[in-house]
C-alpha positions in Angstrom: 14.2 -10.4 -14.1 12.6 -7.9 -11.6 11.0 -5.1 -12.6 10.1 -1.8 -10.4 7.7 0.5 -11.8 5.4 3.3 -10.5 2.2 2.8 -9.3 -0.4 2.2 -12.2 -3.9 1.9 -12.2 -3.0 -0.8 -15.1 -0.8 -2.2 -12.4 -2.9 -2.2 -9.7 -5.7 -3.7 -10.5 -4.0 -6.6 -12.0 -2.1 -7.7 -8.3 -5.7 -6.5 -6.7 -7.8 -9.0 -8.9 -5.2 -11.7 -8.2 -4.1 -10.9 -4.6 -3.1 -14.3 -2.4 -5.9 -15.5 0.0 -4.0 -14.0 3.1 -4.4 -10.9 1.6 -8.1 -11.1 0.4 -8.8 -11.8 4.1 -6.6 -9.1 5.4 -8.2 -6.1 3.1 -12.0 -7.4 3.1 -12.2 -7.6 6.9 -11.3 -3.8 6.6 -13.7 -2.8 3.4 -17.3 -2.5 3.0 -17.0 -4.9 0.3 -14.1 -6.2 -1.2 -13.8 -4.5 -4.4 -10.2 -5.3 -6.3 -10.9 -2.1 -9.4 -12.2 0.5 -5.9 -9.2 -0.3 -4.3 -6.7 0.5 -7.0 -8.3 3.5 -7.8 -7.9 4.8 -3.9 -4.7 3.5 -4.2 -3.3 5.4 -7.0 -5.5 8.6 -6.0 -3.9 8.6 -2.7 -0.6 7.5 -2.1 2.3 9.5 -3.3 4.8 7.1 -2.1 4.6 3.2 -3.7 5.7 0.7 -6.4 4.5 -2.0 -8.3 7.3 -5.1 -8.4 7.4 -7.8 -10.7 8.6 -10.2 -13.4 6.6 -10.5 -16.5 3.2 -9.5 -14.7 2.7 -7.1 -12.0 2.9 -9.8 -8.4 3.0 -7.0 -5.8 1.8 -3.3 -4.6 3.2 -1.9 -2.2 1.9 2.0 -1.1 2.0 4.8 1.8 -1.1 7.0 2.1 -0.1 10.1 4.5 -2.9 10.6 6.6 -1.9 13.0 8.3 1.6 15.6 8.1 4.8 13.0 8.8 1.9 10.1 9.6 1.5 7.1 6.7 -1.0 4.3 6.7 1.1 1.9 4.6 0.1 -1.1 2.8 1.2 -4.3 0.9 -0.9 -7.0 -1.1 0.8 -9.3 -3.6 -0.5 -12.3 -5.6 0.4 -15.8 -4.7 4.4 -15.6 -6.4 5.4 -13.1 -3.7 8.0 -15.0 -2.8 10.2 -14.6 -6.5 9.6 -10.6 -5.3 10.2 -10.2 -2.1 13.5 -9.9 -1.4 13.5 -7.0 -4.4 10.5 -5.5 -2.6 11.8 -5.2 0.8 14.9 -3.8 -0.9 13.4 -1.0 -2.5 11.7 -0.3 0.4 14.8 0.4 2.4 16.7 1.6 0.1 14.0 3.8 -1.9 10.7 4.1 -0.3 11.7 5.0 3.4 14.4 7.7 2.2 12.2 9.1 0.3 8.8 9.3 2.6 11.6 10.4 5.2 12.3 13.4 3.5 8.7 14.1 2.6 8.5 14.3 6.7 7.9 10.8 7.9 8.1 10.3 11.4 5.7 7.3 11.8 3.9 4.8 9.9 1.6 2.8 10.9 -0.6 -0.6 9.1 -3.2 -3.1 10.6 -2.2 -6.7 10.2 -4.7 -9.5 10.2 -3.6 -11.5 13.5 -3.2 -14.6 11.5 -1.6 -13.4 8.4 2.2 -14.3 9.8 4.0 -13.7 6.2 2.7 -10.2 6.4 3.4 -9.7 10.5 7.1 -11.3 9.6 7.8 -8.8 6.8 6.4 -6.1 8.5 9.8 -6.4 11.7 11.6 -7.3 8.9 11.4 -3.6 7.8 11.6 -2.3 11.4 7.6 -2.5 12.4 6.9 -3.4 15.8 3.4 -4.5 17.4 1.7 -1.4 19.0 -1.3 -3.4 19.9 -3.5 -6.4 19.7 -7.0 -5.4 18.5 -9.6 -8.0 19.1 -12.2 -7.2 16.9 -10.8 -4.5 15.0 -12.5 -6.6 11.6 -16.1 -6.0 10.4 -16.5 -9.6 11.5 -15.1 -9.4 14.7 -11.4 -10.4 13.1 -8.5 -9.8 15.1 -5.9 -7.4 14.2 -2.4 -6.0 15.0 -1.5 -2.3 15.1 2.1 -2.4 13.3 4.1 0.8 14.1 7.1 2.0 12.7 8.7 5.3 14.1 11.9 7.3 12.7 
């Protein structure tokens, strides 16, 4: 059975220590250092709007960090049994998250995509994201990135 809870620190770190290669590649080509316990804590410090989903353990994170009035940098790492949570994830997203961020103001969100991480590029205009831009580079070792955009 799914379970949806709110964004722990607990929670967190547990998906963060675990998170599937994709992702590890995705979020240390944007840190100083890859650091799973730093990034929960900015996680939970930060972002009003977010869920931890899964079964027995926690298997995803997914959060919105408004940087900005009505702007959110959004985000999404999971372990390596995303797939038995996705389809809950992407519901609660639609049916929960954006509602909700929507009438905290949203009127764009935004999230960088690694250019070779396709499971997250799919998701992403599977919740209405569409490419803004290509950014060669954009990673601390010259990876390349998408700018993901969704508007209201």
């Amino acid at each position: 059975m799914t379970k949806i809870e709110a964004l722990s620190l607990e929670a967190v770190k547990y998906v963060a220590w675990r998170m599937r290669d994709a992702d590890r590649i995705e979020i240390s080509a944007m840190m100083h250092k890859l650091a799973p316990d730093e990034l929960a804590h900015h996680i939970v410090a930060r972002c009003k709007h977010g869920f931890v989903v899964g079964t027995e353990e926690p298997i995803a994170v997914a959060a919105a960090n408004e940087v900005w009035p009505g702007r959110y940098e959004v985000m999404m790492f999971a372990t390596d049994k995303w797939p038995k949570v996705a389809l809950s994830a992407t519901r609660q997203i639609k049916k929960k998250v954006i509602p909700a961020m929507l009438k905290d103001g949203l009127k764009l969100a935004f999230c960088f995509v690694h250019a070779e991480h396709k499971i997250a590029y799919d998701w992403l205009i599977s919740l209405g994201f569409k490419e803004n831009n290509a950014l060669p580079e954009w990673g601390k070792n010259g990876e390349e990135f998408k700018l993901m955009v969704w508007r209201q």
